[in-house]
N, C-alpha and C positions, 0 to 999 in steps of 0.2 A: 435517209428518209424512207418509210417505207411506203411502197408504191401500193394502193388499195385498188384491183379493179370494181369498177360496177357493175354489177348481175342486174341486166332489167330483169322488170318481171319476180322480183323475188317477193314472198310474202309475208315470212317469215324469220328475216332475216339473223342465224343467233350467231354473233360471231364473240367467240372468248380470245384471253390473252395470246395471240399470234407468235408463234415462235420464230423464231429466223432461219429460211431458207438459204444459207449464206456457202458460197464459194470463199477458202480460207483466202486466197490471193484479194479478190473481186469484190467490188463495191455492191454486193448484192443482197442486199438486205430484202425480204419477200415475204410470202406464207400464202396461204390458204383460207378462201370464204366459202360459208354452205349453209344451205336450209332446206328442209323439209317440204312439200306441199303434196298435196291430192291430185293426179290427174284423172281426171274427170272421163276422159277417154278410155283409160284400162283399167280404173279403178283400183291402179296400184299409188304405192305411196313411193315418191320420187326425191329422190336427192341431187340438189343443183349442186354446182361447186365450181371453181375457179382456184387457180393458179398462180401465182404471180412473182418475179422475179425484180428486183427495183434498179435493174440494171437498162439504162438507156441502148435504143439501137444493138447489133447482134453482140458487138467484143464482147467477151465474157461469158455470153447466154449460157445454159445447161442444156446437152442436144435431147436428155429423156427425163423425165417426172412419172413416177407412180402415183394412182392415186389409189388410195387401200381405205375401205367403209372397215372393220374393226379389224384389220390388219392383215384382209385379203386382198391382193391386189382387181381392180375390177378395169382399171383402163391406165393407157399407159401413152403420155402424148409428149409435144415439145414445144419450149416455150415459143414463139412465136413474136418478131420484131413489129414496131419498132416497143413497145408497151413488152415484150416479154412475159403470155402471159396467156392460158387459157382458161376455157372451160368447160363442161360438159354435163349431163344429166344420165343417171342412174337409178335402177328402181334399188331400194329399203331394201337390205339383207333379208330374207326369210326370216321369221320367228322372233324379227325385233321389236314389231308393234301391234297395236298400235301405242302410242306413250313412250315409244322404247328408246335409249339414247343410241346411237351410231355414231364412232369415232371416226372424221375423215381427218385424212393423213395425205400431205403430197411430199414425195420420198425424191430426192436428186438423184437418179443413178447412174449417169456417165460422166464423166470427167465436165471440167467447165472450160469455159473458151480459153483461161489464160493458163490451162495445166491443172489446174487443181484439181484434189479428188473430189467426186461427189460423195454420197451415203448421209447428205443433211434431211433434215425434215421437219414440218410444223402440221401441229394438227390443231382438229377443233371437235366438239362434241355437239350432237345436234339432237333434238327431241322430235321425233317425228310425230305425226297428229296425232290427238285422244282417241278421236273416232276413228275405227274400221274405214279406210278408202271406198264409199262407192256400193257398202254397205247397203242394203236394204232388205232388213228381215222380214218374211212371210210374204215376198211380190210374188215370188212363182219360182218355179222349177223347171228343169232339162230333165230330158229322159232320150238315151240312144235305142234303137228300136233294134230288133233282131241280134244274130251273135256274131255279125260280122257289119263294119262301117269302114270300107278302107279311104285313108285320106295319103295321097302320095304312097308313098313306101310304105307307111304307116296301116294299122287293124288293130279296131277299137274292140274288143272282143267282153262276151258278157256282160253288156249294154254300159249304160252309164245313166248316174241319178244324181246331177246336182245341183244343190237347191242354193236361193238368192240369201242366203246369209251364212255364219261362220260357226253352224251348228252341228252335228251329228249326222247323219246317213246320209254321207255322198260317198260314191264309188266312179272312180274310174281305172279302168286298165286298158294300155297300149302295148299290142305287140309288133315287130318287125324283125326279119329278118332273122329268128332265132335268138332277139332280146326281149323284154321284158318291162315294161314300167308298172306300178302299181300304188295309184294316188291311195295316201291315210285317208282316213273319217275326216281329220279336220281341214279345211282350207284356210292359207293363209290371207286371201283378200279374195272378194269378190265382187263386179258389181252389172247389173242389170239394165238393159234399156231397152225403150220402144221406139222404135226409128218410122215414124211415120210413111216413110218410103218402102217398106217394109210389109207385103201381105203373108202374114201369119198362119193365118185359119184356113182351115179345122182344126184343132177345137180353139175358143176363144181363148186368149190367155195376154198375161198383164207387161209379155215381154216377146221380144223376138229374137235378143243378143245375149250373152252370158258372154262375160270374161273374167278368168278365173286365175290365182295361183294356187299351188298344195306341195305338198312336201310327200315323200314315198320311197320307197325302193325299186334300183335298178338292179337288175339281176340278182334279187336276195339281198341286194346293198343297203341298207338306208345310207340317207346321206343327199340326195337327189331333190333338183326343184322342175316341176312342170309348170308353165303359163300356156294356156290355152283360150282359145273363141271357140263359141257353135253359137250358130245364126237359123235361125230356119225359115225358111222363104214359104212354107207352106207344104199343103201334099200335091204330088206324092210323097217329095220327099229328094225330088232328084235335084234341085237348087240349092237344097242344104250345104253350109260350108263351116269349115271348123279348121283350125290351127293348131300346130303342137311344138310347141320349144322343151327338149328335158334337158336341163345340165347338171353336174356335182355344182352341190351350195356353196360349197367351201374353194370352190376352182370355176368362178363362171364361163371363163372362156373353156372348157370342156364337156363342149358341147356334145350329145348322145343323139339326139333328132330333133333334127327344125325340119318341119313342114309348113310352109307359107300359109295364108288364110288361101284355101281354094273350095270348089264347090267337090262333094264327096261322091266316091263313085259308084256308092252303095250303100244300103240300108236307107235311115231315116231319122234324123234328129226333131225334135218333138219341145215347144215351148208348154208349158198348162201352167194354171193355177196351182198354187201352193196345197200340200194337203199335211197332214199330223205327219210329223218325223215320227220313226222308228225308236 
């Protein structure tokens, strides 16, 4: 019988014909649930997913599972008694949506309680939302001020300009330490907010938050995703805070620079009004 966990909270739920997560020896009949959803907080588009093993209490369990969005690995757990059985939430591949399908995959890879090999697996295919996450075209725009914004380790260098939807003329560049990032024109998600707690101005503008992903080149590379925040508290300009995670797309856990959300040690992050793209 195969054991189905419940995902609260899911909204979307699209689960196809489940293959079997099975240890040869072991009564372990299992697979894999996932869906899609919006969060609303980073305006990325998020894949829930779960685990599942139909094997009662530990005998048998499997000690590792991959879990692979189109057949990269992105987290790697273990089942977990007495249900056998986890889950987790991951953001949407870069460049897969919005509309885009994502294959999840939970892969057996060490041996099973009673000896058997692993290397089983069951997936499922998931449609992520129509809509752009968080999307909101023509609210306003970021602008970084002067040619230097250092955030931790991090130097935002040759300002930065990008605007509340997933259109033309945004730029960003990070340098550190003698590497390099440099966000494309396009962004993969974006989305905008006004945090009431939040004093903005000078000049008025329709947002205080920006959180962002883009795709670019590390060191000359393509191949690379950044997500970032920039907040602006207002002038001068010295409350201002902004984040920066860059990883290879294809290897999430190779990580290049996280810098936490903190307040910047320099320059000036700038919310405005939207004006004509380039």
């Amino acid at each position: 019988m195969v054991r189905r966990l419940k995902f609260l909270g899911l909204t979307m739920m699209l689960t196809l014909a489940i293959q079997a997560l099975t240890a040869t020896n072991a009564s372990a009949n299992g697979g894999v649930t996932a869906d899609a959803v919006c969060d609303t907080a980073t305006g990325l588009a998020m894949i829930n997913y779960a685990a599942f093993s139909g094997i009662e209490g530990v005998a048998g369990s499997n000690p590792t599972v991959n879990i692979l969005f189109n057949s990269v690995v992105v987290d790697t757990q273990a089942f977990v008694a007495p249900a056998n059985s986890f889950s987790g939430s991951k953001p949407a591949p870069a460049g897969s949506g919005p509309g885009g399908q994502v294959t999840v995959t939970g892969q057996a890879v060490g041996a099973w309680g009673d000896g058997a090999p692993g290397g089983q697996s069951a997936s499922v295919i998931v449609t992520l939302p129509a809509e752009p996450c968080g999307s909101q075209p023509g609210l306003g725009r970021f602008t970084g001020g002067g040619s230097q914004i250092r955030v931790g380790e991090a130097r935002v260098t040759r300002g930065l300009t990008i605007h509340c939807d997933l259109l033309l003329s945004n730029n960003l560049e990070v340098n550190w330490g003698g590497d390099k990032f440099h966000m494309l024109e396009h962004l993969t998600t974006v989305a905008c907010t006004d945090d009431p707690n939040i004093t903005q101005a000078p000049p008025a503008a329709p947002l205080d938050t920006l959180i962002g992903t883009g795709s670019g080149r590390y060191n000359n590379v393509l191949g690379y995703t950044i997500h970032f925040t920039i907040r602006d508290y207002g002038e001068p300009g010295s409350s201002d805070q902004m984040s920066i995670l860059i990883f290879e797309t294809a290897n999430p856990g190779n990580v290049v620079l996280n810098v936490p959300l903190q307040v910047i040690s320099g320059g000036n992050l700038q919310a405005h009004y939207d004006q004509p793209h380039k």
